[in-house]
Each structure stands twice: as structure tokens, then as C-alpha cells.
C-alpha positions in Angstrom: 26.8 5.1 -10.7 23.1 6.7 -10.3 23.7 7.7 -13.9 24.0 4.3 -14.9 21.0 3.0 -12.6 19.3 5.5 -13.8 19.6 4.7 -17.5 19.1 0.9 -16.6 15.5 1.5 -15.1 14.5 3.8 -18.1 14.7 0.9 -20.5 12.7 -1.2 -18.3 15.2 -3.3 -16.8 14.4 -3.9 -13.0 17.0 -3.1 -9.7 18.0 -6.5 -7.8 17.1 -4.8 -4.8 14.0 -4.8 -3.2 14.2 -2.5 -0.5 12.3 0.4 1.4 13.3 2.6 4.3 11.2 4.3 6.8 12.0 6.3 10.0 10.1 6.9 12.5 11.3 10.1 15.0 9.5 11.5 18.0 9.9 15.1 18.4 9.0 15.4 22.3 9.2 19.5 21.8 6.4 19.6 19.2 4.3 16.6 20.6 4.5 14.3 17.6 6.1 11.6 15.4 7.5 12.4 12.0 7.7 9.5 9.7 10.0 9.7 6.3 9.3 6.7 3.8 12.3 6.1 1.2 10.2 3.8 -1.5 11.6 3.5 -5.1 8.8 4.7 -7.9 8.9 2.0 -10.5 8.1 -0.8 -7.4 5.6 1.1 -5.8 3.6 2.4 -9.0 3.9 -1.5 -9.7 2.2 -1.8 -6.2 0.1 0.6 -6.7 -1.5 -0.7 -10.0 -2.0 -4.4 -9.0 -4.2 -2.4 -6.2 -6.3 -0.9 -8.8 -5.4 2.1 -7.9 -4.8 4.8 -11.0 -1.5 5.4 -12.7 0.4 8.2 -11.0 3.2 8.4 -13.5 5.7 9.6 -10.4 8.6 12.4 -10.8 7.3 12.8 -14.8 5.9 15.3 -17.1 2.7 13.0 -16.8 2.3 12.7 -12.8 -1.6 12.9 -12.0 -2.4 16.2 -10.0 -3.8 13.8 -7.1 -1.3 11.5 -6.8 -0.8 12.7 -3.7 -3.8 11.5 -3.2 -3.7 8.0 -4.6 -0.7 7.5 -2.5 -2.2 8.5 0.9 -4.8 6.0 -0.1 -2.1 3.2 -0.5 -0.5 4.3 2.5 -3.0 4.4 4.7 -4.0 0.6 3.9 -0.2 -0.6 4.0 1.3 1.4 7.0 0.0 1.7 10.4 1.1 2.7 13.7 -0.1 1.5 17.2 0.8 2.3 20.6 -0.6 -0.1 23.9 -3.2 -1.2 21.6 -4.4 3.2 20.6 -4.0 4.1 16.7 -1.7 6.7 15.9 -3.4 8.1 12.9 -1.0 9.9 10.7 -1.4 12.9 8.0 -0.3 13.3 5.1 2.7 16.1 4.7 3.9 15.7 1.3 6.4 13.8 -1.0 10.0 14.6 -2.3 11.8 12.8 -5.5 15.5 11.1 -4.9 18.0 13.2 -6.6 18.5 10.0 -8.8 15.2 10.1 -10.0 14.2 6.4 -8.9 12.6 7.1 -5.3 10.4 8.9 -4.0 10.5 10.2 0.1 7.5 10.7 1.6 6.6 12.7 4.8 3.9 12.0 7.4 3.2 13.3 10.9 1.1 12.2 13.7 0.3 14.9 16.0 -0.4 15.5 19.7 1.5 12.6 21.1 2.5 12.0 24.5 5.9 10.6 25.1 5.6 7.1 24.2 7.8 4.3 25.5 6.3 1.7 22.6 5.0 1.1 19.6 4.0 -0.9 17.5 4.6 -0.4 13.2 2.4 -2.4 10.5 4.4 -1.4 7.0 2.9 -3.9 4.2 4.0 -1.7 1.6 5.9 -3.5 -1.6 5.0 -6.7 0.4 2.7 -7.7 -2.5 5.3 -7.5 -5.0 8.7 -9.5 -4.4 9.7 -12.6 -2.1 12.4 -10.9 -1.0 11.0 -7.0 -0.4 12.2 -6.0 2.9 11.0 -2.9 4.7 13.7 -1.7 7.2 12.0 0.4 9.7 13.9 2.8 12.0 12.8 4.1 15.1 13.7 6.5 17.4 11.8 6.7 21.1 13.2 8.9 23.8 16.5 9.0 23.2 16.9 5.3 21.8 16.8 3.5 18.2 15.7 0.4 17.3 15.5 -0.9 14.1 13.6 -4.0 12.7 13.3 -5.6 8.9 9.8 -6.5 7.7 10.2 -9.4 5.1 6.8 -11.1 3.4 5.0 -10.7 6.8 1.9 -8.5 5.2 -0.2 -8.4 7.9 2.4 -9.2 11.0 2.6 -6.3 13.8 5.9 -5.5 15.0 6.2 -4.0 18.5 9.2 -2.2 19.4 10.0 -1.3 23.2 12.2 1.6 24.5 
């Protein structure tokens, strides 16, 4: 089945699903949070582009040597993290691709955090693209998961208590 997905997205002709994934886990022995991003390539270089930012040419013999770079740029405009009103800044940790070939997962961390009981997650990435993008988000805060679906909302805070 990825075979044929696969093949489908290398002539050019789109997925029907408009989806990204991110979790967000607090790791209460090291202090911090530790956020994985699931975001398929040919949608977010899409995204990427109508932000005039450079082409990155993702999990290809023609990737950029800083798209690392280009995409912490993105990131940092579309995804942010809040708690009781304090930024969480993240950093940048680095970037796998799907073993099908047609996503990429990308790694942040946010250091130095005291146990936190909420927060509050801004992701407007893909947002600009498709009327029916959704960005699930799954947290998990002492102990406890709460999950939450961001659907054409670019701009709209969600807080999630634990």
C-alpha cells in the first residue's frame, strides 16, 4: 500500500488527506518537553514556497544543505507553545524521513521546564494550504493525555489543562 502511495505522489497526483501529527511529552526526569511533528513533504514544501521561503527539495538527492534551517524558520512562525501566559521557546533537534518516503518527523525540545499543569499549543502549520488540513496535537502532562484537532483556526490558541 505505501508502494502504491508512493508511486501516486511521484507523478504529481495529491493524497486526499490533509493531515499532520504532533506530540507533545514532558519528560519530568530531564526538565523538558519533547515535541515530534509528523508533516508530509510534498504539503509542507507546498507551504513552505507560498511563504517565500527557498525550495528544500525534502528526502532527495537535491535537498538544500540548510533546509534544516528553512524549516526552523517555518516552524518557528507556525508553532508555538505557551504556558500561564510564559513562552516556551523550543530548539531545533533535527528531522527524520517516513520510511514511505512522503513525511518527514521532526524533533524539537524545550528545555528547563518545571512541571507544568497547562499549556497552551498555537500549530498554524499547513493551515494556509487546504480547507480541510487538520493538525491533531497530542499531549502528554503529568501522567495524563489530551488530545485536540486544529482545523483552519491559523491564529486560534488552544489551551489544554491537566
Amino acid at each position: 500500500m505505501n508502494f502504491i502511495i508512493f508511486l501516486l505522489s511521484f507523478w504529481g497526483i495529491e493524497h486526499a488527506i490533509h493531515i499532520s501529527k504532533t506530540e507533545i511529552n514532558q519528560d519530568l526526569s530531564s526538565h523538558s518537553l519533547q515535541v515530534t511533528m509528523h508533516i508530509f513533504i510534498d504539503d509542507l514544501e507546498q507551504s513552505m514556497q507560498d511563504a517565500k521561503l527557498p525550495k528544500t527539495y525534502f528526502a532527495s538527492s537535491k535537498e538544500i544543505k540548510n533546509s534544516e534551517e528553512v524549516l526552523t524558520k517555518y516552524l518557528k512562525e507556525r508553532f508555538k507553545l505557551t504556558s500561564k501566559d510564559k513562552t516556551l521557546e523550543w530548539k531545533w533537534v533535527g528531522k527524520e524521513v517516513s520510511e514511505d518516503y512522503l513525511a518527514l518527523w521532526c524533533y524539537l525540545e524545550i528545555s528547563d521546564v518545571k512541571p507544568l499543569d497547562e499549556v497552551t499549543v498555537q500549530n498554524d502549520v499547513l493551515l494556509d494550504l487546504y480547507d480541510d488540513q487538520t493538525n491533531i496535537v497530542e499531549t502528554k502532562l503529568n501522567n495524563k493525555t489530551k488530545r485536540t484537532s486544529l482545523i483552519k483556526s491559523k491564529g486560534k490558541k488552544v489551551i489544554l489543562n491537566f
